[in-house]
C-alpha positions in Angstrom: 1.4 -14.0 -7.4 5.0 -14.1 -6.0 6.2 -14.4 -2.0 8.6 -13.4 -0.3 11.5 -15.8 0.2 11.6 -14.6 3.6 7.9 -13.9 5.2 6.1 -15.9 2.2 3.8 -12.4 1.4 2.6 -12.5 -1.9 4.0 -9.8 -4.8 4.0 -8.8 -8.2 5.8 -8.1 -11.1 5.1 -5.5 -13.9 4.9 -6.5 -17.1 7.9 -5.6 -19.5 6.2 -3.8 -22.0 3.6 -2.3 -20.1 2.3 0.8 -21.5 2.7 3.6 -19.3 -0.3 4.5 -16.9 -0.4 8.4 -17.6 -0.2 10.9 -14.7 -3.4 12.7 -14.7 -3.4 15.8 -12.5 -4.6 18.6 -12.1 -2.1 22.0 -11.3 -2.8 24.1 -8.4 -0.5 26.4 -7.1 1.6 27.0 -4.1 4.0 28.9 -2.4 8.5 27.8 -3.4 9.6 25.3 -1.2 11.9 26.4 1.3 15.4 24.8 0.5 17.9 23.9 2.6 21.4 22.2 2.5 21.6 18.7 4.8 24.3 16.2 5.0 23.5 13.1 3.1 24.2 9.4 4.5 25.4 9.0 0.9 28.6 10.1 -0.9 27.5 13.0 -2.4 25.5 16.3 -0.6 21.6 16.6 -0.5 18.9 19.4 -0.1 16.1 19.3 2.1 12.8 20.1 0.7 10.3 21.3 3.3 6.6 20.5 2.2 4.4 23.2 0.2 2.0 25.0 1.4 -0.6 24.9 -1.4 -2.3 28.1 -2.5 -4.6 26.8 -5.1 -6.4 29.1 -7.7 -2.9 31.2 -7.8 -0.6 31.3 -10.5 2.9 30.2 -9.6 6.0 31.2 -11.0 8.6 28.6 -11.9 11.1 28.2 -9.0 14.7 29.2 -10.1 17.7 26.3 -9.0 18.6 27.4 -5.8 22.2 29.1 -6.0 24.8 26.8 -4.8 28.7 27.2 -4.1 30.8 24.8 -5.8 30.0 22.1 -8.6 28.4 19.4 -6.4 28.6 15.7 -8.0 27.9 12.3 -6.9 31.4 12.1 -5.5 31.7 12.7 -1.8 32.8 16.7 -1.4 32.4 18.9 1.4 28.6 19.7 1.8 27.9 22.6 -0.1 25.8 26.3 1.3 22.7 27.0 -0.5 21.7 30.6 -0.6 18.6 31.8 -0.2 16.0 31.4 -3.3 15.2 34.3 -5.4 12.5 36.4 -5.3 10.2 34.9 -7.9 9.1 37.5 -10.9 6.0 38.2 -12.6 4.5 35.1 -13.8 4.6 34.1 -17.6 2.0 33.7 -19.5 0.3 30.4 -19.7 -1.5 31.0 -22.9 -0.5 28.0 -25.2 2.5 28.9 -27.6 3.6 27.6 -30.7 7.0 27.4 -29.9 8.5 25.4 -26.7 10.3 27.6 -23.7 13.0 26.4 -22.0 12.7 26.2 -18.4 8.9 27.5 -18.2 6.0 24.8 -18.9 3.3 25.4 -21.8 -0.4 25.1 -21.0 0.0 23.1 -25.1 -3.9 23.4 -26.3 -7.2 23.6 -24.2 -9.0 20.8 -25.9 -11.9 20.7 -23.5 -12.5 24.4 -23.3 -16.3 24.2 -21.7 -14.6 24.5 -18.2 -13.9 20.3 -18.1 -11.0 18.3 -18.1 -9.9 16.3 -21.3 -8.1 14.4 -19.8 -5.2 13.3 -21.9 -4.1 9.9 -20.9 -1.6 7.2 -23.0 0.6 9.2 -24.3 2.9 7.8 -26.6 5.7 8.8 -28.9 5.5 8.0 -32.5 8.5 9.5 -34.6 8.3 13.2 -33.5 4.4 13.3 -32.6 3.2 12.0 -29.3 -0.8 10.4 -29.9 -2.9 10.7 -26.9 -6.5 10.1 -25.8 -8.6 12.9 -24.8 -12.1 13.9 -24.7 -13.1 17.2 -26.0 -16.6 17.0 -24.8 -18.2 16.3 -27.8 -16.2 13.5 -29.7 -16.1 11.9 -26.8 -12.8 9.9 -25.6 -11.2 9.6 -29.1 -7.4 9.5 -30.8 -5.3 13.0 -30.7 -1.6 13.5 -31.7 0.3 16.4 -31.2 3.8 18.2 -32.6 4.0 20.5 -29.8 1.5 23.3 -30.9 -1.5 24.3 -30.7 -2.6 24.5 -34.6 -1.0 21.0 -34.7 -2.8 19.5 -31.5 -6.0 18.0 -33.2 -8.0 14.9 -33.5 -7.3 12.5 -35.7 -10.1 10.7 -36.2 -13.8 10.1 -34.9 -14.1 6.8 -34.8 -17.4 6.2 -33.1 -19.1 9.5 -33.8 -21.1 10.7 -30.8 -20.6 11.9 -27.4 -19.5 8.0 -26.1 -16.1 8.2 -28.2 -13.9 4.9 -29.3 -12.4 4.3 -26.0 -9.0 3.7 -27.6 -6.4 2.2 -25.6 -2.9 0.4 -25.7 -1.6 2.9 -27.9 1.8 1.4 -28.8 4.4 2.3 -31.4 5.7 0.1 -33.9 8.0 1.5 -36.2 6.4 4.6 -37.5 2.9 3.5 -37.1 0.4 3.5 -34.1 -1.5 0.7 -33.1 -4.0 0.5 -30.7 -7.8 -0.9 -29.7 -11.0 0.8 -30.0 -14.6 0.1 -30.2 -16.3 2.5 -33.4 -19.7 1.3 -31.9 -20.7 -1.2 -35.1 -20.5 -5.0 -35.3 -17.2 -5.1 -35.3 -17.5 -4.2 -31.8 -13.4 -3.8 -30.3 -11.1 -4.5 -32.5 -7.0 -3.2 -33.5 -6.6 -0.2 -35.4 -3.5 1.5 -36.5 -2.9 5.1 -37.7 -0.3 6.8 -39.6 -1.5 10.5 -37.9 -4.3 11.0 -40.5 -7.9 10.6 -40.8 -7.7 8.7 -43.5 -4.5 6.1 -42.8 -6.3 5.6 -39.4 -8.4 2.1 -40.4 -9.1 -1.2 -38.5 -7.0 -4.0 -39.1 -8.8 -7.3 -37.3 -11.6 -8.1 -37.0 -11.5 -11.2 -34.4 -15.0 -12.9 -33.0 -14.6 -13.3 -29.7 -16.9 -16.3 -27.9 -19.8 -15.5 -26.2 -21.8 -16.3 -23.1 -25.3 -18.4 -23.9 -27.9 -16.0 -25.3 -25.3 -13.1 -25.8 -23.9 -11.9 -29.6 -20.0 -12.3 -30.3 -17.8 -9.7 -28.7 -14.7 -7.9 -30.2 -10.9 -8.4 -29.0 -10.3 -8.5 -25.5 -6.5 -7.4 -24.7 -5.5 -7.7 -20.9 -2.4 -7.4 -21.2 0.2 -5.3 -23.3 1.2 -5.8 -26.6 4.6 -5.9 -27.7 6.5 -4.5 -30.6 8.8 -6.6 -32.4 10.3 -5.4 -35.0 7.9 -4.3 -38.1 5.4 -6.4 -36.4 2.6 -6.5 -32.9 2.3 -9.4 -30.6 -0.9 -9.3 -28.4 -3.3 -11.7 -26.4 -7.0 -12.1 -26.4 -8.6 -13.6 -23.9 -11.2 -15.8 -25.0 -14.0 -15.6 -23.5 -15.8 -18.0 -21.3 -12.9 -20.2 -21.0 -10.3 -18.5 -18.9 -7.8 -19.2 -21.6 -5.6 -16.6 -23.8 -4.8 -16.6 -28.3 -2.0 -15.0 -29.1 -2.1 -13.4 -32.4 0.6 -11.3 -34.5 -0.3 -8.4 -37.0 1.7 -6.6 -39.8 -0.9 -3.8 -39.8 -2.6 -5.7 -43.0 -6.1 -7.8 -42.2 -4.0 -11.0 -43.9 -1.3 -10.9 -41.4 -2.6 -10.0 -38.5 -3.0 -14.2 -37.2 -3.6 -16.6 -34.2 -0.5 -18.5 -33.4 -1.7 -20.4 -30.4 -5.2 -21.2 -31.4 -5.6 -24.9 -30.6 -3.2 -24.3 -27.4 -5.0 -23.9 -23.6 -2.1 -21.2 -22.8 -3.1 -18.4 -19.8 -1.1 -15.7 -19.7 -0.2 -14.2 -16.4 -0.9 -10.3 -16.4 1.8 -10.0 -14.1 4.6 -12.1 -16.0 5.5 -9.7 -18.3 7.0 -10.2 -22.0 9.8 -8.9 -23.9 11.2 -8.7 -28.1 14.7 -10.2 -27.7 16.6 -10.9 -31.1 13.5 -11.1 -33.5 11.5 -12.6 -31.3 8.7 -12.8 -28.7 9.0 -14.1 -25.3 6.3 -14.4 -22.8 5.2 -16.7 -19.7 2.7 -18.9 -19.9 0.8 -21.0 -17.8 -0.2 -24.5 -20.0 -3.1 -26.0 -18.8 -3.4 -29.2 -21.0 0.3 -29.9 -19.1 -0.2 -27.9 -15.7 3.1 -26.4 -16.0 4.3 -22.4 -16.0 7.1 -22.0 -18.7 8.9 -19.4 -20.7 7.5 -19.5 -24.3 8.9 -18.1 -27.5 7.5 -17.0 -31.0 8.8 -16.2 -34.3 5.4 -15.4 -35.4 4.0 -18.5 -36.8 2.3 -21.1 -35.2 4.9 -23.5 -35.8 7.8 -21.2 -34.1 5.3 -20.7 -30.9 6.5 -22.9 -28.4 7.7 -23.2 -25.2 11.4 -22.2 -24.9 13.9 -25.2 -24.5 15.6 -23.3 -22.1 12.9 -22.8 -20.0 13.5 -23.8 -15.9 11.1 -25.8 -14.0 9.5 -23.3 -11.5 5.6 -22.4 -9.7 6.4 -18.8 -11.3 8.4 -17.1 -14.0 8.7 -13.2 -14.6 10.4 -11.7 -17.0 12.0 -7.8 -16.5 10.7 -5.1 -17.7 13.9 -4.3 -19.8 16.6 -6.7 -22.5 19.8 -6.0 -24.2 22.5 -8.0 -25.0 20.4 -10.8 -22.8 17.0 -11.4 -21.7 16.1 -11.6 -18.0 13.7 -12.9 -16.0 13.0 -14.2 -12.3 11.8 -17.9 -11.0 9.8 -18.3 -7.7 9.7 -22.0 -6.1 8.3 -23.2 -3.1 10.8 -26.2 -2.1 10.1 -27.6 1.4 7.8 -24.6 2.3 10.4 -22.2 1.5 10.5 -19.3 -1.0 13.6 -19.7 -3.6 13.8 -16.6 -6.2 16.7 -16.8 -8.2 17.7 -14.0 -11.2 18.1 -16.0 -14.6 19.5 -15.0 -18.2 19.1 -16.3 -21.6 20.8 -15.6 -24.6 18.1 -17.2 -26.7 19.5 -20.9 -26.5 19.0 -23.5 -24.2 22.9 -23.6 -23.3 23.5 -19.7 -23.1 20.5 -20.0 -20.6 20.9 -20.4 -17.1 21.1 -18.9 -13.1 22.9 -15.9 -11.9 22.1 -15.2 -8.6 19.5 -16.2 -5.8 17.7 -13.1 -4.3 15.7 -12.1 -1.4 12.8 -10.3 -3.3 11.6 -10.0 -6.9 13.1 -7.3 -8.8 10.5 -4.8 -9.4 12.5 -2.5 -12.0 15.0 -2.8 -13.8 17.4 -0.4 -16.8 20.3 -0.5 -18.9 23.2 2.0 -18.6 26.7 1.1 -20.6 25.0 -2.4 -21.5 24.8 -3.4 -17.9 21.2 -4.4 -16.4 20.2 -2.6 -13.3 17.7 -3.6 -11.3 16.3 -3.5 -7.7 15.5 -6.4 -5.1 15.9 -5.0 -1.6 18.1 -2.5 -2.9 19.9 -1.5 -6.0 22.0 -4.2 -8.2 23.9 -4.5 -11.4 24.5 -7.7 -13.7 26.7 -8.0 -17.0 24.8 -11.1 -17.3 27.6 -13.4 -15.8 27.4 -14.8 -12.3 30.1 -12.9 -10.7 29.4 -9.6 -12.4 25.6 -10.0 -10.7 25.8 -8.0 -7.6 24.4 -5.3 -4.7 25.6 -1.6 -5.2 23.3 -0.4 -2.3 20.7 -1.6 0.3 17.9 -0.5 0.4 14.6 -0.6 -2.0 13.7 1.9 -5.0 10.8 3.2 -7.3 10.6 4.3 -10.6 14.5 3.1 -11.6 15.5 5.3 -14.8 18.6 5.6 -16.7 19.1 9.4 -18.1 22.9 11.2 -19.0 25.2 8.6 -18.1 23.4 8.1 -14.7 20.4 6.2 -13.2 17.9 7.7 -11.1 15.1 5.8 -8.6 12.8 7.0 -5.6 13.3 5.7 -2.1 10.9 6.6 0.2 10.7 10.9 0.1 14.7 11.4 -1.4 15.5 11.3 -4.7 18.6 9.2 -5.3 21.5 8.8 -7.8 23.9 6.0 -9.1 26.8 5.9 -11.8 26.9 1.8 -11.0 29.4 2.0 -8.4 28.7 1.7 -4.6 30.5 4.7 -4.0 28.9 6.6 -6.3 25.3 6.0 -5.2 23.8 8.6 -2.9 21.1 10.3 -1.5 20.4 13.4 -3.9 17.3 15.4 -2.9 15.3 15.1 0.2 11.9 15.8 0.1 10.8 15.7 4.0 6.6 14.6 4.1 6.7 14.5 0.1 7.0 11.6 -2.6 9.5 11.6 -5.8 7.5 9.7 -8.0 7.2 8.7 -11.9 10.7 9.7 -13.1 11.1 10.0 -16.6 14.3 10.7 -18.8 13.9 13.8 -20.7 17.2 13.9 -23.3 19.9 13.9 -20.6 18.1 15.1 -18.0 15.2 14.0 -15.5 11.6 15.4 -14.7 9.5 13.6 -12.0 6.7 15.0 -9.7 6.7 15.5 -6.4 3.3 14.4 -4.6 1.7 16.1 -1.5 -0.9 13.9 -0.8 -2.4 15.8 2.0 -2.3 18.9 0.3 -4.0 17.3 -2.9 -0.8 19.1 -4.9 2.0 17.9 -6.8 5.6 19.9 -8.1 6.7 19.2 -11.6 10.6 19.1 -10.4 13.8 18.3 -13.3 17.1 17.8 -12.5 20.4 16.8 -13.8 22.5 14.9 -11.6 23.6 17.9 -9.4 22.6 19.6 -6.6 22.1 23.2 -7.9 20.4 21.2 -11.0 17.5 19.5 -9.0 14.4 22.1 -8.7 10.6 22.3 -9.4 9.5 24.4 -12.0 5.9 24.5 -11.1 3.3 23.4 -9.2 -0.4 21.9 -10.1 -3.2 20.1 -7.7 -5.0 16.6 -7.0 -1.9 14.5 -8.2 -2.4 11.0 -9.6 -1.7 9.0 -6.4 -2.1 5.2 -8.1 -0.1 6.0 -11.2 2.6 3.8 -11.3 4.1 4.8 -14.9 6.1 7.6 -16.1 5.1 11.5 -16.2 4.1 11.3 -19.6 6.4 10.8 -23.2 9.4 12.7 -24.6 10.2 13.9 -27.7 14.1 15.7 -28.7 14.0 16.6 -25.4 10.3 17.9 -24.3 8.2 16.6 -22.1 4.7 16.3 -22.7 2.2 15.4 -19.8 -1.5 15.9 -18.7 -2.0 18.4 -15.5 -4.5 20.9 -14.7 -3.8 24.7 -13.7 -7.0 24.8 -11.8 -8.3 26.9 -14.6 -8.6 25.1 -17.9 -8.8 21.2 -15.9 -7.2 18.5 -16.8 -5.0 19.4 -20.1 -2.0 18.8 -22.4 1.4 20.6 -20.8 4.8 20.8 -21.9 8.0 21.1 -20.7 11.7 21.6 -22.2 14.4 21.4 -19.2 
């Protein structure tokens, strides 16, 4: 738990490598928002959206860009007139197709096709194929992949045959292989997998024992946190059980290299510390209980090069951000005299290159990289070139869902949508949405798509936009949005989206999307 350094509240960071929670919704359909120009506080003009009204069981035509006089950009100009939207056309189909359509989102396969949901959830992008979980209703919750099509949206392997289903989770790319944790229902119990797409090159790899309560048999692998690629190689805990403590092992994808590397160590592993690959290696936070003492650890993958960092600080909490580039950066919390001190640190990998940059007043809860600068937010927007007196404020004020797409980043604050190209002026206020929420921006080649949530209305708008005004538009709408998803809108792949949403027809599916 962190706290304020100014009302000593407790928060939280994410972890760097978390895997992304998957949005899944359901599409409903609803009436164009009415748009309207308004003058931004910011630098640069703004729309207005009004909130939907939902029409569900409807089909719903994409929304064209509204029409918009002059080329608006994130430099101030005169506030441009939108005209009115266009009369929306016949609706396309939403048959799945086996070629993607620009500008008009594909209902991809129905994998569930008895009226329920599938449910696609961790989807995650693996050369040009994106693997998924989803239930088909008779497999059960079991591994998919998909290139886009129908024909080539299939299972790839039953792993626990029967209507129960694997359970696979912490899908994570390494390279060109998947790995990820499932249960096949034998005495193996949970244990890591990886898959190469087919049937066949989809195997275990471990096959860890796990302690037991008194009375009970063995259990499998217990991963609370996520894994990490680095390099050719996976870094993941286990917590073991009935001692509160965490092993960290390292796999090649073979059953001889997958190994423990901190087995005789009493190391627990925050969930909310995060961990990172910098240079080769892995770097994580770990609590030590044998000396009492948080610290930032490092491994090379052997048990000998597992150890705590020598640059580590002194400090009740360490976190390390959810992003690393030419350094690796991480927040300290310390309560000195009663009072909260959070300071921003970097490391280069040594103890020397490793030390303080700045002291903030909150955690930074996301952070990106744009032109090898780290971007991150703590009570408003920041920048850092990894030096002392390149670490500073672009903007006040907090942000969501910080994404770097096209030579610009992108973040949420409240119901607007706002831009940055690192400068303070060229920060603004981009889309307003009124009573509705921007949320889980993703970068989608050069562009954005995020969804817009109506809570009340149980709907959500899949909007894109590329750093303009005329540019920044929904394309459709769907129903009973995802309101804890905290993650992206799903994975991209050359310049698709792919995400889970339900048409209020088919239920919870697989949809695409190519701005």
């Amino acid at each position: 738990m962190w706290r304020s350094s100014t009302t000593h509240e407790t928060w939280q960071v994410a972890g760097a490598a978390a895997i992304s929670l998957i949005l899944i919704v359901s599409v409903g359909c609803e009436s164009a928002p009415d748009v309207t120009p308004s003058n931004s506080a910011g630098p640069s003009p703004s729309i207005t959206v009004s909130p939907p009204t939902p029409s569900p069981g409807t089909t719903l035509t994409p929304t064209p860009a509204p029409t918009v006089t002059g080329t608006p950009t994130i430099e101030p100009t005169s506030t441009p007139t939108a005209t009115p939207t266009p009369t929306p056309t016949a609706p396309p189909s939403l048959a799945p197709s086996p070629t993607p359509v620009s500008g008009v989102p594909q209902l991809v396969k129905d994998i569930n096709p008895q009226g329920a949901s599938s449910d696609p959830t961790e989807l995650t992008t693996v050369g040009d194929q994106v693997f998924f979980v989803a239930d088909d209703g008779v497999h059960g919750a079991e591994l998919w992949k998909t290139d886009g099509t129908e024909a080539g949206t299939t299972l790839v392997k039953d792993t626990r045959p029967g209507a129960k289903g694997s359970g696979p989770r912490w899908l994570t790319a390494v390279g060109d292989t998947l790995f990820f944790v499932a249960n096949d229902g034998g005495k193996h119990k949970t244990q890591l997998w990886k898959s190469d797409g087919t049937e066949a090159g989809t195997v275990r790899v471990s096959n860890i024992i796990n302690g037991s309560y008194p009375g009970s048999s063995p259990g499998g692998l217990a991963v609370s946190v996520p894994p990490v690629a680095v390099g050719a190689r996976l870094f993941f805990f286990n917590d073991v059980c009935c001692v509160g403590t965490s092993h960290l092992y390292v796999s090649d994808g073979t059953a001889a290299g997958t190994n423990n590397l901190t087995e005789e160590s009493g190391l627990t592993v925050p969930d909310t510390a995060g961990a990172a690959a910098y240079n080769g290696k892995f770097y994580f936070v770990a609590y030590d209980m044998f000396d009492s003492q948080v610290a930032l650890w490092v491994s090379s993958g052997t048990p000998a090069g597992t150890q705590r960092f020598s640059g580590s600080p002194d400090a009740d909490e360490i976190a390390i951000l959810p992003a690393s580039g030419q350094n690796l950066y991480f927040a300290t919390y310390s309560d000195i005299d009663y009072e909260a001190h959070i300071q921003l640190w970097k490391t280069d990998g040594t103890a020397t290159g490793t030390g303080p940059l700045t002291s903030l007043g909150e955690v930074p809860s996301g952070a990106a990289y744009m032109s090898n600068r780290l971007y991150f937010v703590s009570g408003g927007l920041w920048k850092s070139d990894g030096t002392s007196a390149g670490t500073r404020p672009i903007s006040d004020g907090g942000g969501d869902f910080l994404t770097a797409a096209g030579g610009h980043l992108y973040f949420a604050r409240a119901g607007h949508l706002w831009i940055s190209d690192g400068t303070p002026g060229g920060t603004a206020d981009l889309v307003t949405f009124g009573g509705l929420w921007p949320r889980q921006i993703v970068a989608v080649g050069n562009e954005i798509c995020f969804a817009v949530q109506d809570w009340d209305a149980k709907t959500w708008q899949l909007w894109e936009g590329d750093g303009t005004l005329a540019g920044s538009y929904p394309v459709k709408s769907f129903v009973n949005p995802d309101t804890e998803a905290e993650g992206p809108l799903g994975a991209a792949v050359g310049g698709r989206l792919f995400f889970a949403a339900d048409d209020g027809v088919h239920g919870a599916e697989l949809w695409s999307y190519t701005p």
